[in-house]
DRENLO-781585 format. One line per field, with one value per residue (C-alpha): chain; residue in three letters; x, y negated, z; residue number from 1. Coordinates in steps of 0.02 Angstrom, whole numbers, plus 50000, padded with zeros to 5 digits. Last residue first. Layout:
BEGIN
chain	[A  ...]
resn	[ALA  ...]
east	[X  ...]
north	[Y  ...]
up	[Z  ...]
resi	[NUM  ...]
***
This chain:
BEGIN
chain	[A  A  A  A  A  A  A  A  A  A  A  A  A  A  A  A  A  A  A  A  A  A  A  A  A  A  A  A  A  A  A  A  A  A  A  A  A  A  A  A  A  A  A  A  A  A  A  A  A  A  A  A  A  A  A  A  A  A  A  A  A  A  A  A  A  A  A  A  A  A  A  A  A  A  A  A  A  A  A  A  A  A  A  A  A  A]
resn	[UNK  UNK  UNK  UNK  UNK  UNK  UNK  UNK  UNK  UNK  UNK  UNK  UNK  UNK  UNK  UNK  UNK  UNK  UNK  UNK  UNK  UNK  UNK  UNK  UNK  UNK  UNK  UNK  UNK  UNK  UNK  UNK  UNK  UNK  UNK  UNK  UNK  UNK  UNK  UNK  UNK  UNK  UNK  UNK  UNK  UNK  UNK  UNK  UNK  UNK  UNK  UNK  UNK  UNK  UNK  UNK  UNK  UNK  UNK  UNK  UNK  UNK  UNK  UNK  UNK  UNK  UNK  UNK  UNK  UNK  UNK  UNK  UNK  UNK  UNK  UNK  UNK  UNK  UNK  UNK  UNK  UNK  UNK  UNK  UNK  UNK]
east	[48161  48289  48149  48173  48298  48413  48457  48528  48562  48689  48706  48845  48896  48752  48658  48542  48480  48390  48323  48268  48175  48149  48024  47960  47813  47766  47605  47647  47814  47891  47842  47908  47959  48028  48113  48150  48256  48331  48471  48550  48701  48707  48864  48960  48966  48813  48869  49012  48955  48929  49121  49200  49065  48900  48767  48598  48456  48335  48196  48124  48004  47928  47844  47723  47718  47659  47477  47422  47476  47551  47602  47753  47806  47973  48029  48211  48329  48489  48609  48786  48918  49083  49140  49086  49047  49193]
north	[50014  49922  49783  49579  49510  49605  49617  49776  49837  49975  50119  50233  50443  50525  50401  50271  50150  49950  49875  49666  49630  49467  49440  49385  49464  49327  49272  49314  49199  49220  49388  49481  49655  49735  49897  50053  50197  50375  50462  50615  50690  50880  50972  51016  51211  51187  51047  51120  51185  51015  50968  50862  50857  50755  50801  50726  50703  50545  50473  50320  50190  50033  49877  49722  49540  49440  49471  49553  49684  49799  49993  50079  50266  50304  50478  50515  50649  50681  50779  50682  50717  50637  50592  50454  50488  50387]
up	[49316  49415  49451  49458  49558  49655  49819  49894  50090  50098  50238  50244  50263  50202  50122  50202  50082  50125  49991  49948  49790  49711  49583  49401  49340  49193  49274  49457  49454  49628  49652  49817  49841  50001  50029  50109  50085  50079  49984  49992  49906  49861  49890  49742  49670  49585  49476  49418  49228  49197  49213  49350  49457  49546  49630  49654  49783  49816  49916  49927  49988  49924  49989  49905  49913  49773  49675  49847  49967  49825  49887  49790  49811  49762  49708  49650  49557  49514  49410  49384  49273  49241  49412  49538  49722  49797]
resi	[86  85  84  83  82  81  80  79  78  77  76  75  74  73  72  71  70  69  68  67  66  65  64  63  62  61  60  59  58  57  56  55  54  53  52  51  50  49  48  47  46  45  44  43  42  41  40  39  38  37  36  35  34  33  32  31  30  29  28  27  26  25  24  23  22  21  20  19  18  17  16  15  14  13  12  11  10  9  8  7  6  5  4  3  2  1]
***
């Protein structure tokens, strides 16, 4: 529903570690996206925020689980992944 050819955006997490396994995160974000570059300021922005939980099964090698929960503007989502997005 918010796809289209360009997309400005921006996020800031901030990451605390407990210990060698469990840590937390929390974000915010802010984009638009449009048709043509040109467009972007003419779209309203889309918000993000969030929570999550990291846990590292392997510590040597980095290896983990990490469980999200996002609030956007009109819908919440709760992500698993394994290992980090970035």
């Amino acid at each position: 529903r918010f796809r289209d050819n360009h997309l400005a955006f921006t996020q800031v997490e901030g990451r605390y570690q407990y210990d060698d396994q469990l840590g937390v995160t929390t974000f915010i974000g802010s984009g638009r996206v449009a048709p043509a570059a040109n467009e972007l300021g003419r779209h309203r922005p889309l918000s993000t925020v969030g929570a999550g939980v990291r846990y590292i099964v392997l510590v040597q090698d980095r290896v983990g689980f990490r469980l999200d929960f996002a609030r956007g503007i009109d819908e919440s989502a709760l992500y698993f992944g394994v290992g980090e997005a970035f």
